[in-house]
Steps between C-alpha positions, in 0.01 A plus 500: 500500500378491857398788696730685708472412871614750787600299816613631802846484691352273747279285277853428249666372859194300568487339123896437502458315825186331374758413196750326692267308692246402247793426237357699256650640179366849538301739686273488235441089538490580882211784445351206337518286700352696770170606205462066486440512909289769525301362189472152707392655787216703359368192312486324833333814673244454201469114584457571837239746449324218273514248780364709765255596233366141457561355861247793617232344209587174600443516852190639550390180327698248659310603780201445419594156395673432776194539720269349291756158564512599884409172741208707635378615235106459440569339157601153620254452768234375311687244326357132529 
């Protein structure tokens, strides 16, 4: 058996409306549904994170090779 759950006044209002407009079985499948979002959003957060993570590695050297390919750059003036 599941584990008892104590929701307040409020909160049952909120799920029954979330019900209807979700058109959801019960407040259980809307509760849920709600745990699925949050779950996708903190996996994104994490990707995020990641991304930011890399970009800052990346960067630094795209730089440098960006400069090294720059039309002044010493390197191609002493090409033949």
């Amino acid at each position: 058996m599941g584990k008892p759950l104590t929701i307040k006044e409020s909160d049952d209002e909120k799920l029954l409306m979330l019900k209807k407009q979700t058109g959801a079985k019960s407040k259980v499948e809307v509760l849920r549904l709600a745990l699925n979002l949050l779950e996708l959003d903190i996996a994104k957060k994490d990707r995020i994170k990641r991304w930011k993570k890399s970009a800052r590695i990346v960067g630094d050297s795209g730089l440098e090779v960006l400069n090294e390919f720059n039309a002044n750059s010493d390197r191609f003036k002493n090409l033949p």
